[in-house]
C-alpha positions in Angstrom: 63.0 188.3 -117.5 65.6 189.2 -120.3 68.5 190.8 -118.7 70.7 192.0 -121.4 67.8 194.5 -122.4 67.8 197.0 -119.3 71.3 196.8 -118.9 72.1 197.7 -122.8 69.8 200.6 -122.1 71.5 201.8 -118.9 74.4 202.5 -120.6 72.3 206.1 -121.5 71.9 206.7 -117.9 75.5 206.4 -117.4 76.6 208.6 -119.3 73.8 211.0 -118.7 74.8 210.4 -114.8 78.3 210.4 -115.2 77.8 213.6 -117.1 76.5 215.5 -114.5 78.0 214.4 -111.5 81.3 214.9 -113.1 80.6 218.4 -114.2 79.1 219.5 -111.0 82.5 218.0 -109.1 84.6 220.2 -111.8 82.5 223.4 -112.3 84.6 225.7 -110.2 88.1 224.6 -112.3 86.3 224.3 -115.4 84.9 227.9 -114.6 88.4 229.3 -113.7 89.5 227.9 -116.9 87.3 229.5 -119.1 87.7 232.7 -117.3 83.5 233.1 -115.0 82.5 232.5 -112.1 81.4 229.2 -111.0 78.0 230.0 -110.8 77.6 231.5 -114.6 79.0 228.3 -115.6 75.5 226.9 -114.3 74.2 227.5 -118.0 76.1 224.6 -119.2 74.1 222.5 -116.4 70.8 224.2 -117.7 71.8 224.6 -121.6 71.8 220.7 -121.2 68.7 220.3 -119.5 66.7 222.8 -121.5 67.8 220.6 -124.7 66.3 218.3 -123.3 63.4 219.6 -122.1 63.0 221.0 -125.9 63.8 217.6 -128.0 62.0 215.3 -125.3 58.3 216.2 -126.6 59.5 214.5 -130.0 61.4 211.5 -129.3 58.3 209.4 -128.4 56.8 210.3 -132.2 60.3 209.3 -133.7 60.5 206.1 -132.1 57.2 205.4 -132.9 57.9 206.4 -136.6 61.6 205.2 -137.6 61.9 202.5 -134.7 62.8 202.8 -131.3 65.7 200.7 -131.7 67.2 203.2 -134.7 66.6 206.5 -132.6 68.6 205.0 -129.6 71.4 204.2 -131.6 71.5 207.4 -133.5 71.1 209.0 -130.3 74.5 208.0 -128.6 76.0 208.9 -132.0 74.7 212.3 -131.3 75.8 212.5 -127.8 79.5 211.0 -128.5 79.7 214.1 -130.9 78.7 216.6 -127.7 81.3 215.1 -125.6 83.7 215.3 -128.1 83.1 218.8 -128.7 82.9 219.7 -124.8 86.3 218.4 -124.1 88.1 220.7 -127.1 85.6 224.1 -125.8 87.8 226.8 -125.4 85.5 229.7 -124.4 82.0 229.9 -122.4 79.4 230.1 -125.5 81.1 226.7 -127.4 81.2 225.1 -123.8 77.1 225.7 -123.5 76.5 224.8 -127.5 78.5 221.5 -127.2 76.8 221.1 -123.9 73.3 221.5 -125.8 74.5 219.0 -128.2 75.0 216.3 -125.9 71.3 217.7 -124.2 70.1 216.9 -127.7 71.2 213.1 -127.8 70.3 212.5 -124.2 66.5 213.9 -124.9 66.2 210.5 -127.4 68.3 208.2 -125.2 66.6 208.2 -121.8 62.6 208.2 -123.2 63.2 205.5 -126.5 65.4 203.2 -123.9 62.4 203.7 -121.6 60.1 202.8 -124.3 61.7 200.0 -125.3 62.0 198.9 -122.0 57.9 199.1 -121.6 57.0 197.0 -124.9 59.4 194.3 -124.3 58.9 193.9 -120.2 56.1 192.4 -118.4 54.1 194.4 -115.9 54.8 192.3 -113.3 58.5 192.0 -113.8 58.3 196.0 -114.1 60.2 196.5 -110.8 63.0 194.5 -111.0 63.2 195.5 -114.6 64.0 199.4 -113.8 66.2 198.2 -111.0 68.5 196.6 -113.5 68.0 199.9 -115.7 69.3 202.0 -113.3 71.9 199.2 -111.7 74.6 200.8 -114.1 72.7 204.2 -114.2 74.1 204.7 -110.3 77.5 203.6 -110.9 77.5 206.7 -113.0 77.5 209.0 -109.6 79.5 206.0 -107.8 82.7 206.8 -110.0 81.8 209.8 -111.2 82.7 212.0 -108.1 85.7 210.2 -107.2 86.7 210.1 -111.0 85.9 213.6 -112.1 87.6 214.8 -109.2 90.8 212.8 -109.6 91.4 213.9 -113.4 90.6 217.4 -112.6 93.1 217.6 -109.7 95.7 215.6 -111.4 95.3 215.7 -115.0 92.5 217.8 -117.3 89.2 218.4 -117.1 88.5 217.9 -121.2 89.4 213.9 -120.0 86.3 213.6 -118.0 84.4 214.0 -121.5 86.3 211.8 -123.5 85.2 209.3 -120.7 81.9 209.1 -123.2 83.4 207.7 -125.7 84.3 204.0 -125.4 81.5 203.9 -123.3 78.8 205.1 -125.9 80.6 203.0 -128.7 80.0 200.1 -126.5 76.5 200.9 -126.6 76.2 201.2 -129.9 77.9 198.0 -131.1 75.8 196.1 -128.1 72.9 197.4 -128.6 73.3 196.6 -132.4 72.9 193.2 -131.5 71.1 192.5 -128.7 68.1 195.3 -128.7 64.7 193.4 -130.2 63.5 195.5 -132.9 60.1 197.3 -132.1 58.2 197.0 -134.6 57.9 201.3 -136.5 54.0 202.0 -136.7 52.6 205.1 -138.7 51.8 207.7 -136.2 49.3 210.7 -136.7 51.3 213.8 -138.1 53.3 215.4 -135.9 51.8 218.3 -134.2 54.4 221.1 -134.7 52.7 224.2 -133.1 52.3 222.3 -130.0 55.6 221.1 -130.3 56.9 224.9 -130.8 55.0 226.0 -127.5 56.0 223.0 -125.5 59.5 223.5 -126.0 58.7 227.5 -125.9 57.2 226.6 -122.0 60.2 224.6 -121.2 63.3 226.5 -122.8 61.7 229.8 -121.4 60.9 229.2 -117.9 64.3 226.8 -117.4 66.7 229.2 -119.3 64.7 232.3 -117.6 65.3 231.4 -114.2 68.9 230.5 -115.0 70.4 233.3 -116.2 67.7 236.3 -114.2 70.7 236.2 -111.1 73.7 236.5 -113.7 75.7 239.1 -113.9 76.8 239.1 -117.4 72.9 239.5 -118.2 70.3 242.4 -117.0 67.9 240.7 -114.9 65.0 242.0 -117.5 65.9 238.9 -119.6 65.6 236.2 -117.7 62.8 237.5 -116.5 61.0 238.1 -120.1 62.5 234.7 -121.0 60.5 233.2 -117.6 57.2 235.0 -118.4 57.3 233.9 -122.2 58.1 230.0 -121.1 55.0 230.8 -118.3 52.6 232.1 -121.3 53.4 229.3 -123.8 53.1 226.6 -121.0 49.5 227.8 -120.6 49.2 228.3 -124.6 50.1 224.3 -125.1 47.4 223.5 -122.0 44.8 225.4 -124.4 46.3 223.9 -127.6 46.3 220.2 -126.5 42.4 220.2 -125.2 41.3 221.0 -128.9 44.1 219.2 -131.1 43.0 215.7 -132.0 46.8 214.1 -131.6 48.7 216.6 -129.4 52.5 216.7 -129.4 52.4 215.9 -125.6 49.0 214.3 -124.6 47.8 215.9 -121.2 44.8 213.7 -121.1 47.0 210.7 -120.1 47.4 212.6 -116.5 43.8 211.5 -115.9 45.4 207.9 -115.0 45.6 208.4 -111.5 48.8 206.3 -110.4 50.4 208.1 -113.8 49.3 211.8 -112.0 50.3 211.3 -108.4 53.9 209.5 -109.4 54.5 212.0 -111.6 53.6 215.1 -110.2 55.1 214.1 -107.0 58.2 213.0 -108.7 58.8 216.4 -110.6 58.4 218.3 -106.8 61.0 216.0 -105.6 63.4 216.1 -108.6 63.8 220.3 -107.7 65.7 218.7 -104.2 67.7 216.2 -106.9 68.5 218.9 -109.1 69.7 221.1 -106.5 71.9 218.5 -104.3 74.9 218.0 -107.0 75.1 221.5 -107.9 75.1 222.5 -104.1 76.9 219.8 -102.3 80.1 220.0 -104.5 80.5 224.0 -104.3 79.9 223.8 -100.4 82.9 221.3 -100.1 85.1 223.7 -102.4 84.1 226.8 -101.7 83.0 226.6 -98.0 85.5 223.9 -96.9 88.6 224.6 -98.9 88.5 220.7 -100.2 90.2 220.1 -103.7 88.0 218.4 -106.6 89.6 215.0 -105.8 88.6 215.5 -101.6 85.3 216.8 -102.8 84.4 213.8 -105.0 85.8 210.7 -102.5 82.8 212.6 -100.1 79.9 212.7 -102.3 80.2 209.8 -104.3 78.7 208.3 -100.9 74.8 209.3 -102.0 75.2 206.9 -104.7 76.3 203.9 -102.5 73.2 204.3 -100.8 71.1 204.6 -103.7 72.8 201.1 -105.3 71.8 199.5 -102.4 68.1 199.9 -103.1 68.3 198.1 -106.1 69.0 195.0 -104.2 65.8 195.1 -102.4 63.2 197.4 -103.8 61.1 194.7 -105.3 60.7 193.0 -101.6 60.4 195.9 -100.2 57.7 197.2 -102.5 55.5 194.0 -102.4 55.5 194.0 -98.5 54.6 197.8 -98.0 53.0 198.7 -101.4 53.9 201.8 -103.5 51.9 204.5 -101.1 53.6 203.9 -97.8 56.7 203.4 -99.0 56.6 207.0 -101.2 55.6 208.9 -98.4 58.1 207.6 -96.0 61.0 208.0 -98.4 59.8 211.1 -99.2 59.7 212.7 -96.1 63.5 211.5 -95.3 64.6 212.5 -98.6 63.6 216.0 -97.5 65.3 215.5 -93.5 68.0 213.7 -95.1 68.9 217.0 -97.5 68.1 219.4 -94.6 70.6 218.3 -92.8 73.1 219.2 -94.8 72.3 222.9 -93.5 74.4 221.9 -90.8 77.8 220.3 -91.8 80.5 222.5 -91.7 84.5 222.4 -92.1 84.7 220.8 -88.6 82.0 217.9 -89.4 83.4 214.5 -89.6 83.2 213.2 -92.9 82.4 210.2 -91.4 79.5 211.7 -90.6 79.1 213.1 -93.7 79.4 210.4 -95.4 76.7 208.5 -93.4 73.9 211.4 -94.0 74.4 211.2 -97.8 73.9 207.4 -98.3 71.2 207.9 -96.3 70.0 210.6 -98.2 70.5 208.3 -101.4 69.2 205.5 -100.3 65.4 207.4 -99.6 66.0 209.2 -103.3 66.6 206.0 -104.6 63.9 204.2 -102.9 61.3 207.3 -104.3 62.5 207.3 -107.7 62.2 203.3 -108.0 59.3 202.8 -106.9 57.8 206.2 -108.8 59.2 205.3 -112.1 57.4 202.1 -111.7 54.0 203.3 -110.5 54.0 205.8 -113.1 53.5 203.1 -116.2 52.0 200.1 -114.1 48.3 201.0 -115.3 49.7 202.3 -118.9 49.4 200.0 -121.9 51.3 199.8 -124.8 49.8 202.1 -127.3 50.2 205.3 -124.8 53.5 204.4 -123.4 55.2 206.7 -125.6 53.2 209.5 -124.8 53.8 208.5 -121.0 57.5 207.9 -121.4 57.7 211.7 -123.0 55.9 213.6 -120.3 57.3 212.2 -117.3 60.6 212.5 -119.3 59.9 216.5 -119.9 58.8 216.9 -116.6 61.8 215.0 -115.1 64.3 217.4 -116.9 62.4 220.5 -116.9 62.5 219.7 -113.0 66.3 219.3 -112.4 67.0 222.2 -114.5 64.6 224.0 -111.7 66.4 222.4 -109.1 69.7 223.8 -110.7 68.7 227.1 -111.2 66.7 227.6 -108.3 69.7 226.7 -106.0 71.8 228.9 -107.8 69.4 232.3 -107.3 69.5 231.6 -103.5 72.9 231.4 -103.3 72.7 234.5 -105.4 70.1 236.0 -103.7 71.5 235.3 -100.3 75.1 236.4 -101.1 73.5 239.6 -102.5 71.8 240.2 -99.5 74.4 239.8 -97.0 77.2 242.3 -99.5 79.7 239.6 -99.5 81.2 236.8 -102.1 79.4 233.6 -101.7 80.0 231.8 -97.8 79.2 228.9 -96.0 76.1 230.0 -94.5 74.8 230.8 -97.9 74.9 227.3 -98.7 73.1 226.2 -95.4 70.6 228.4 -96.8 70.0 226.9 -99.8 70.0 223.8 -98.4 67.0 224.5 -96.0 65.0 226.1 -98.4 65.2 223.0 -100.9 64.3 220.7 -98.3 61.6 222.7 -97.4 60.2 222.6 -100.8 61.1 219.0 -101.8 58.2 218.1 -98.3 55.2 219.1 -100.9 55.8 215.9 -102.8 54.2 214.0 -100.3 51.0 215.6 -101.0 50.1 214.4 -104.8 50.6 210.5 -103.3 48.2 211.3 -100.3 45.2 210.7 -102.2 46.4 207.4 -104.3 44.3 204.1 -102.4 46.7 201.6 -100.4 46.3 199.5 -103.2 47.8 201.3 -106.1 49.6 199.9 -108.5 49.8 196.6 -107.2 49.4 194.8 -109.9 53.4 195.8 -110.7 54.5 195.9 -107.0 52.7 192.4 -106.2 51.5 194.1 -103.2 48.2 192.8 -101.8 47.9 190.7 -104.8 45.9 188.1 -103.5 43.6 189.9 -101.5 42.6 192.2 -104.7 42.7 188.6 -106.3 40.0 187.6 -103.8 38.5 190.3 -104.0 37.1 190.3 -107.5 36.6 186.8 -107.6 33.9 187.5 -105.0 32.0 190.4 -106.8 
């Protein structure tokens, strides 16, 4: 298997990773700086994510038109601009534009590296190929804590943007040279009233339930912004049965493995999106810890998510994709319950255990779901695959986002007090509660699935067909 390839293309998930991770450590100085409250500042998390939720839908047509190769490039051209621009934001509107920049390179980065990935990887070296794509993708949330923290407390916050910018360059110039060049093809036109109700559905319901707990906005608009997202989702549904090449082809969900990974992955991705927007404010706001303390604490999650890398592929061929969802599923979702609990007194020894922990069941999920999702797709639809999971993936986190925000919201409203620690225990409960359901999509999938990818059972299926 070619190495270079996966690693090239990780550099997008660093700097996507890095991004957020770094931002979330930061948001209450960043917030202080430009004069709101830390959780207003959550619309530069979601003004991000609903870029990308928007741009997503179109990236598999464009690599499919003007090479996947070209698109990548240009898109970390696009994103070194949004950094550039995020670190020299002086007031809350440029800080959320520059942040929808940088949304709008990252919705052609992560998809078209995906892509690539697909057409140039063998099936069965699938797993071990996304290990080594996400590899440098977790060093991202390794340094980024730790990192972010550091400059903030001792330095700037713009510096944690600028951090982009070698980096990206360096993906640029290597990817220049080592990326094979898929082959442009002539796709059917592009469909651009499904496109305009797609990213209608998305924008809408993510931006809706963002801003309907802020106080700078009447509640009436995020909820008219949720209702119109809500209607055009169900528009595009109606529009895609009947259009003969659909912006975002539903019909793909009929694959089974493609379904239950995916579905189940977009439940679980709320509790992801959630985590780093909670877990830093908690450690700040409910213990008192600077951005530097809060950082060297949950940098941990990622150690434990690296580790998978190591042995996901051994791990996957002895206990196949099924059993090994569900388990890490259903720890994921004890792992971030816990959490509840911690308070100022808590060891961070203790801390620190539960969130490798935690990281290392995320990990395992995401791994091994990223990899069932495109083991039964071929070639021709896996840029259609690569843009709905990709849609769904953002469209999720943003809902993790703002869905942790309006309990915190909700919950400090309630009690007539500024946000406290028992709010955040709150939260924390509820999103494990919800982040249980994604078991359920992977309960109907046969012990066999996808084992063509995760060499699990091989030879028995093997055997199996030779004898009918």
């Amino acid at each position: 298997m070619n190495r270079i390839v996966p690693l090239i293309l990780a550099v997008a998930l660093f700097m996507e990773q890095m991004d957020s991770t770094v931002i979330a450590t930061a948001l209450p100085t960043i917030a202080a700086d430009l004069a709101v409250g830390p959780i207003t500042l959550k619309l530069a998390l979601t003004s991000y994510m609903v870029a990308l939720a928007i741009f997503i839908p179109i990236s598999g047509w464009m690599a499919d038109r003007f090479g996947a190769k070209k698109v990548f490039r240009l898109a970390l051209v696009v994103f070194i601009i949004g950094s550039i621009c995020c670190a020299v934001s002086g007031t809350l509107l440029q800080f959320v534009l520059s942040r929808f920049l940088q949304g709008m390179g990252g919705a052609m980065m992560t998809p078209v590296g995906r892509l690539l990935l697909l057409r140039t990887t063998d099936r069965r070296e699938l797993v071990s190929a996304m290990a080594l794509l996400t590899i440098p993708a977790l060093i991202g949330p390794l340094t980024g804590p730790p990192v972010g923290g550091f400059i903030t407390t001792y330095f700037a916050w713009q510096w944690i943007f600028i951090i982009n910018v070698p980096i990206g360059l360096a993906g640029i110039w290597l990817s220049g040279i080592y990326l094979p060049n898929v082959e442009a093809v002539r796709p059917p036109p592009i469909d651009w009233f499904g496109f305009l109700l797609a990213s209608m559905a998305a924008a809408g319901t993510v931006f809706g339930l963002s801003v309907v707990s802020l106080p700078a906005l009447p509640p009436v608009f995020g909820i008219a912004a949720t209702l119109i997202g809500i209607a055009c989702g169900i528009g595009y549904v109606r529009h895609a049965r009947r259009h003969p090449t659909p912006i975002l082809n539903l019909a793909i969900l009929r694959n089974e493995a493609f379904r239950a990974a995916t579905l189940s992955g977009t439940i679980f991705r709320i509790s992801t999106g959630a985590i780093p927007f909670l877990m830093p404010l908690m450690l700040q706001l409910g213990f008192g810890l600077n951005p530097f303390q809060s950082g060297m604490i949950t940098f941990a999650g990622a150690i434990g998510a690296l580790t998978v890398k190591f042995v996901a592929r051994r791990v996957f061929a002895a206990t196949g994709f099924k059993a090994t969802l569900i388990t890490a599923g259903l720890f994921g979702a004890l792992t971030t319950a816990v959490n509840g609990f911690f308070t100022p007194e808590t060891s961070h020894a203790l801390i620190i255990s539960f969130l490798v922990l935690s990281g290392l069941c995320r990990s395992f999920f995401f791994t091994g779901g990223n990899a069932l999702s495109y083991s039964e797709i071929d070639n021709s639809q896996a840029s259609q695959a690569t843009s709905i999971a990709s849609v769904l993936q953002q469209v999720s986190l943003a809902l993790g986002v703002a869905f942790a925000a309006f309990i915190l919201e909700l919950s400090a409203l309630l009690s007539g007090e500024h946000l406290q620690l028992a709010d955040f225990h709150l939260a924390f409960f509820v999103v494990a509660g919800v982040s249980v359901f994604a078991v359920l999509p992977l309960l109907g999938l046969k012990r066999e699935a996808g084992a063509a990818v995760s060499g699990h059972g091989r030879k028995a299926i093997a055997e199996a067909e030779a004898a009918e």
